[in-house]
MARKOL-740898 format. One record per residue (C-alpha): residue in three letters; x, z, y. Coordinates in steps of 0.25 Angstrom, whole numbers, padded with zeros to 4 digits, always signed. Example, Ala and Ser with C-alpha at 12.3 -4.5 7.8 and 13.67 -1.06 7.14 Angstrom:
2
ala+0049+0031-0018ser+0055+0029-0004
# end
This chain:
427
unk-0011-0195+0031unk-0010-0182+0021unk-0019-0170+0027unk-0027-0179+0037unk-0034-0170+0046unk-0047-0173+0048unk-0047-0179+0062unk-0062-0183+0064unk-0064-0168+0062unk-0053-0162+0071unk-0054-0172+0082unk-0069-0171+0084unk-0069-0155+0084unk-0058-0159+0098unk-0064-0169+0103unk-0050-0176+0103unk-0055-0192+0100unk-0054-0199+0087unk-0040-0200+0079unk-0031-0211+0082unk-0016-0207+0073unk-0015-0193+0066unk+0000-0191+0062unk+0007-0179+0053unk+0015-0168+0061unk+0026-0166+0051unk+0032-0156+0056unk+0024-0143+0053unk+0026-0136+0040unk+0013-0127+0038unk+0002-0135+0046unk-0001-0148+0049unk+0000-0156+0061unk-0005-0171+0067unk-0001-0179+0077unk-0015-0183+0081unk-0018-0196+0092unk-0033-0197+0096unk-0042-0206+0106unk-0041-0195+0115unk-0025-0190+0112unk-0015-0183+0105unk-0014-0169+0097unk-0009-0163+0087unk-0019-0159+0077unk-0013-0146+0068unk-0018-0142+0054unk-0018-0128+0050unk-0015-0129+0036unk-0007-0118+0033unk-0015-0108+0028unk-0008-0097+0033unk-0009-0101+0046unk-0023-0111+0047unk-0032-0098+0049unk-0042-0102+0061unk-0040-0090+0067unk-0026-0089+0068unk-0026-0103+0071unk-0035-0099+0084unk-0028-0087+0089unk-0015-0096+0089unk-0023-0106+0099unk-0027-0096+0108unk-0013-0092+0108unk-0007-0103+0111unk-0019-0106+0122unk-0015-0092+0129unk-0001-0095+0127unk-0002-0109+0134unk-0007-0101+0146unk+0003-0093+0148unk+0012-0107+0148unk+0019-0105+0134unk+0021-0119+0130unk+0010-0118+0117unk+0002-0129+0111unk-0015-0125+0112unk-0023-0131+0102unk-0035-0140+0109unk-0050-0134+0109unk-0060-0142+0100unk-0072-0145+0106unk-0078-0131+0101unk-0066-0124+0111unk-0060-0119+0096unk-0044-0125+0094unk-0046-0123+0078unk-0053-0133+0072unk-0056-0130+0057unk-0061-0142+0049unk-0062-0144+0034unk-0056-0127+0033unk-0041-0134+0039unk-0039-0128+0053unk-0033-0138+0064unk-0030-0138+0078unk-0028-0149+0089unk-0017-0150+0100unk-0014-0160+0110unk+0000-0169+0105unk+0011-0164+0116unk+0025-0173+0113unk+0035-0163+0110unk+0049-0161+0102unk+0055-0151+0094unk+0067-0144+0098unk+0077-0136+0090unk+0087-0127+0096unk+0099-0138+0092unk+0090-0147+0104unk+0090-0134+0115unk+0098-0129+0125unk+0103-0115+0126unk+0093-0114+0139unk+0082-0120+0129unk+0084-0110+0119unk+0083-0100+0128unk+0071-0106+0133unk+0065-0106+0119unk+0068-0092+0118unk+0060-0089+0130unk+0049-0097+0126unk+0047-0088+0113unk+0046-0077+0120unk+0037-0080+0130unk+0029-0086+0117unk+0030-0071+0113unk+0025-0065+0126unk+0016-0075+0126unk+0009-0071+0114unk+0012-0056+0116unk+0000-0059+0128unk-0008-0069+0124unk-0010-0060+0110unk-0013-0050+0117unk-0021-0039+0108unk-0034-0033+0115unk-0033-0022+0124unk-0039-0008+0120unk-0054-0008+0118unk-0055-0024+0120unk-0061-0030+0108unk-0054-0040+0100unk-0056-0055+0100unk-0067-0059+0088unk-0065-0069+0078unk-0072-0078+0089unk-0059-0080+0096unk-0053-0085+0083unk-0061-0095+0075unk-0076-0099+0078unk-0086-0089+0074unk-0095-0100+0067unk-0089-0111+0057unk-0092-0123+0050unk-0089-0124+0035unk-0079-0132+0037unk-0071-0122+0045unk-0067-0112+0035unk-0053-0109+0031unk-0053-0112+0014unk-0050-0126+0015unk-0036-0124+0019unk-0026-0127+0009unk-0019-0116+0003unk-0003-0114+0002unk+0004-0122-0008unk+0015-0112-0012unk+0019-0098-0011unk+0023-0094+0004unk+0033-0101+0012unk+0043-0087+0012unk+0043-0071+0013unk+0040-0066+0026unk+0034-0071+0038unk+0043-0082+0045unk+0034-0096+0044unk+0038-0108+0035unk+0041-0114+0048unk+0050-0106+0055unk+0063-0115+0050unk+0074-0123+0056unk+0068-0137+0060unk+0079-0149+0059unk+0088-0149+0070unk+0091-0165+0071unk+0081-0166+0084unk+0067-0163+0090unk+0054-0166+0082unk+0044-0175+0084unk+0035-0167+0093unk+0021-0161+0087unk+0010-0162+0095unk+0003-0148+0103unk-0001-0146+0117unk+0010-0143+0125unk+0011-0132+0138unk+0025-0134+0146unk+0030-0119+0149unk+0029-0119+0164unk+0043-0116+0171unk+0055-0127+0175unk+0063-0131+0162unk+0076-0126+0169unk+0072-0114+0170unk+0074-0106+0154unk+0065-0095+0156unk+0055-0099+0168unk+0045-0106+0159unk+0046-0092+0147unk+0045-0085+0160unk+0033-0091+0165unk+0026-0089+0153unk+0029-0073+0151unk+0025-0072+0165unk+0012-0076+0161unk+0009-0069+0149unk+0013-0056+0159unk+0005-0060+0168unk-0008-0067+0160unk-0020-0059+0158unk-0023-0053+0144unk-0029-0063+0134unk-0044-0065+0135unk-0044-0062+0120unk-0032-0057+0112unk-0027-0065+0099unk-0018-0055+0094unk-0029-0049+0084unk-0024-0045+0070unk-0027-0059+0063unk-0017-0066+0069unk-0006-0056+0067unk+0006-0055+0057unk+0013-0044+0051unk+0025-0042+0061unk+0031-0031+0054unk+0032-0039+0041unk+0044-0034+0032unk+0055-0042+0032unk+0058-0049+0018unk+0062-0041+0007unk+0076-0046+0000unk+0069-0041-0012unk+0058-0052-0013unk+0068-0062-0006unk+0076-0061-0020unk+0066-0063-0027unk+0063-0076-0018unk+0077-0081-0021unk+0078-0081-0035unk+0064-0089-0036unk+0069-0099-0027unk+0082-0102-0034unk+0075-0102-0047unk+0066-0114-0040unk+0080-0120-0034unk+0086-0119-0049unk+0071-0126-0055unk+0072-0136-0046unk+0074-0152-0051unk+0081-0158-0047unk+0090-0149-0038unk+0095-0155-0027unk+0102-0149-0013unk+0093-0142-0008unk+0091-0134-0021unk+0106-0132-0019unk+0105-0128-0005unk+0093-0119-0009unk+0103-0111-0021unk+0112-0108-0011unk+0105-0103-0001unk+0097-0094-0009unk+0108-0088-0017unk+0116-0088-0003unk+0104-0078+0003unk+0102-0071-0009unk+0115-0064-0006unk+0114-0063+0009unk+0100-0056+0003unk+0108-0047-0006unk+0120-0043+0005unk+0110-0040+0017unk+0098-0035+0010unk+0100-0022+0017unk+0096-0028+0030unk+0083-0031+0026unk+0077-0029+0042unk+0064-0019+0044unk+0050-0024+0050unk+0050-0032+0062unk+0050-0029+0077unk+0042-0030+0088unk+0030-0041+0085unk+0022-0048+0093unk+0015-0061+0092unk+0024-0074+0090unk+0024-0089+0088unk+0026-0088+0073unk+0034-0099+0072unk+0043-0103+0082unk+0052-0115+0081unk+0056-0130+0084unk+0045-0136+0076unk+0034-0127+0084unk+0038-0129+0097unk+0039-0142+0105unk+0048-0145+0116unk+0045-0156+0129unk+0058-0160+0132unk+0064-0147+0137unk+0055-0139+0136unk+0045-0132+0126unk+0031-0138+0126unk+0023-0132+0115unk+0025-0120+0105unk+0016-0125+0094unk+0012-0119+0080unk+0008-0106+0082unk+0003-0105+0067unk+0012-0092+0065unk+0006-0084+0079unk+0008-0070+0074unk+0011-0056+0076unk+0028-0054+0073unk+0040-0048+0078unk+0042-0057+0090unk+0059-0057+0089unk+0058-0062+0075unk+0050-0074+0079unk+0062-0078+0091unk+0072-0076+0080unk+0066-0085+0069unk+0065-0097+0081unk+0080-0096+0085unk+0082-0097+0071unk+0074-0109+0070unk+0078-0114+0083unk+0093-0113+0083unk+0098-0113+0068unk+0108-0124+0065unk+0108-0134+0055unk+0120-0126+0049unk+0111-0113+0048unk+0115-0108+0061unk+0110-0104+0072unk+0112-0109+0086unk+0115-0093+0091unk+0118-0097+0108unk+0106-0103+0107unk+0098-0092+0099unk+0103-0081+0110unk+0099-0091+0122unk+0085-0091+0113unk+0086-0078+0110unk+0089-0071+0123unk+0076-0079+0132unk+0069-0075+0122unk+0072-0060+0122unk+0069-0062+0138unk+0058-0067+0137unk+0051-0060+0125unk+0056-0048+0130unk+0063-0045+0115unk+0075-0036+0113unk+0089-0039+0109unk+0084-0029+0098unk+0071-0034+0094unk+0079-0048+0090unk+0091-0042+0084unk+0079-0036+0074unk+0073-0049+0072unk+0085-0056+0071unk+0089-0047+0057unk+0073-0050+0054unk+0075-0064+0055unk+0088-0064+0048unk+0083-0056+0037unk+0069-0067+0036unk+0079-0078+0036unk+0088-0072+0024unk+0075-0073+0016unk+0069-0083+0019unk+0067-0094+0010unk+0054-0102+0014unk+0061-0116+0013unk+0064-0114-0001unk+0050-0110-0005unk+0046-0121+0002unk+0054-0130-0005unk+0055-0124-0021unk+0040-0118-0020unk+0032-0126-0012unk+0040-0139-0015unk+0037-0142+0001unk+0052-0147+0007unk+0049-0149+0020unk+0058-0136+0024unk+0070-0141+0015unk+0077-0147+0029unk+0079-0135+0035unk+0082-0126+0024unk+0097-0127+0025unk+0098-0123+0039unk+0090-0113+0037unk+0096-0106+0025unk+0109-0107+0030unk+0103-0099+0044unk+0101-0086+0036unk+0114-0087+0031unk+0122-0090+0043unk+0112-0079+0050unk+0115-0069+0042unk+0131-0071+0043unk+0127-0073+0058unk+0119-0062+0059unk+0126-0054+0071unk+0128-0066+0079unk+0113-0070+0078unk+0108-0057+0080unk+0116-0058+0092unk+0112-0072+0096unk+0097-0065+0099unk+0101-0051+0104unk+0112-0054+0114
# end
């Protein structure tokens, strides 16, 4: 098996038995995940070999998240504790962390009902109020947490960070949308990936009980017995949008590659078009060019199908938390209906984007205003984005070519579109 983790290791730090089958997750696109069966169970085993994501501090402060989150019953997937209580194991400088397997499936917004999406709407926000507590920062006068809370004050060699392996490549796109935050095939529900798994409390045919439930108890929960919202786990929210300028720039490098390449085939075809196409749309809207962002606050990161298993009905784990960070919360509801609920065609499912949008404006407690805005700053990140093309003529890594034409044609439809979308998550 290529990148065999080193079980003896891994499983003697959790005490979880001796290694019986260890199986590739494929699905993942920055880490690396197993489908691990021991004498004593199942888990999934997760390698942090992204580099900008595998810091063992980050890596902690997204477990006690998660374990906080779990508390007030947001359907999120704890790592276990190894035998020392800490839930990052660093072995060989390569970070990983264990999960007990849960059975789950995939679902795309093609595979739910209105009710559904408007349940998914409710769950992010209650997965932004959720954070908005449980990353809490320290009152006036109370000392922030010490790097103890983080990673272990004492190491052995083997635990520093330099022998992880660096990024082939220049950087996946401008901006700060994640590689993954792409439309995933629409032909039916994934094999299932394996994490712990926490049911929302409340009956399934009752849309909102289970998002109310758990805003009820982040109202009511007491303040977090050490806040994780410290400076080193924080993003810049008020990035800049992209600046047409550089996108140019971008654009003529990439069809240099297209013409380069041999021999050229359809998807260098496709990839001409689509890059002459936005070129223009660049050139006739670069005037709306959108300002900073709004309102931030701590989010997912990376909110789609491939991150969030479903039992059955209902939504069992939010899982990959890589990306936690400090954003402006609307822009991170947008980009996941734009996952969620694009069409094959490039469109996007728009009743069930406003059923989506309009739970999760309840429940986040969001503005018609503060979505319009991050509707145009989504548009505008979509219209220069081109990550899928770097991947592919850069890095030489086609594992996102399935998805490039849908999402291509998405910012061209959206952008002829724009009133009715915008109006899709205001109304």
């Amino acid at each position: 098996m290529p990148h065999a983790p080193p079980l003896g290791a891994l499983l003697h730090r959790y005490a979880a038995g001796s290694p019986l089958t260890c199986e590739p997750v494929e699905e993942g696109l920055l880490n690396r995940g197993y489908r691990l069966r021991t004498t004593r169970g199942r888990y999934f085993l997760k390698h942090h070999f992204d580099p900008d994501t595998a810091d063992p501090a980050s890596i902690a402060r997204q477990h006690r998240a998660t374990e906080r989150l779990a508390d007030l019953g947001v359907p999120v997937a704890p790592p276990l504790p190894g035998r020392d209580g800490r839930t990052v194991a660093l072995v060989g400088g390569h970070a990983y962390a264990l999960h007990p397997w849960v059975e789950g499936r995939h679902r795309h917004g093609s595979q739910l009902t209105p009710g559904q999406c408007g349940r998914l709407g409710a769950l992010l926000g209650v997965v932004h109020a959720g954070l908005e507590h449980v990353m809490r920062a320290p009152a006036a006068g109370q000392p922030s947490p010490g790097r103890s809370e983080h990673v272990p004050a004492a190491r052995e060699p083997e635990h520093t960070p330099g022998g992880r392996a660096a990024r082939t490549g220049p950087a996946p796109r401008p901006g700060r949308t994640p590689p993954t935050e792409t439309a995933p095939p629409t032909a039916g529900p994934s094999p299932s990936r394996g994490h712990a798994a926490l049911a929302v409390p409340g009956p399934r045919d009752a849309p909102g009980a289970a998002a109310a439930h758990a805003a009820r108890a982040c109202q009511a929960a007491p303040a977090c017995p050490a806040p994780l919202g410290d400076a080193a786990g924080r993003s810049d929210g008020s990035a800049p949008s992209p600046d047409p300028a550089d996108t140019f720039g971008l654009i003529d490098d990439l069809l240099a590659r297209v013409r380069r390449h041999r021999p050229a085939d359809c998807f260098d075809e496709l990839a001409r078009h689509r890059l002459l196409e936005r070129r223009r749309l660049l050139e006739r809207h670069a005037d709306r060019r959108p300002s900073r962002g709004g309102p931030v606050g701590w989010v997912h990161g990376d909110f789609h199908p491939f991150n969030l298993l479903y039992r059955g009905d209902a939504p069992a784990a939010i899982v990959d938390w890589d990306r936690l960070g400090v954003q402006p919360r609307a822009e991170e509801a947008v980009r996941a209906a734009a996952i969620f609920f694009v069409r094959p065609d490039g469109t996007l499912d728009l009743p069930k984007a406003r059923e989506y949008a309009r739970a999760y404006r309840r429940t986040a407690g969001a503005s018609s205003g503060e979505l319009a805005a991050a509707v145009h700053r989504v548009w505008w990140e979509r219209l220069n984005d081109f990550w899928m093309l770097r991947w592919h003529y850069e890095r030489g890594d086609t594992r996102a070519d399935s998805q490039f034409p849908a999402s291509s044609a998405l910012a061209v439809w959206w952008t002829r579109e724009y009133d009715a979308v915008r109006a899709a998550f205001t109304d």
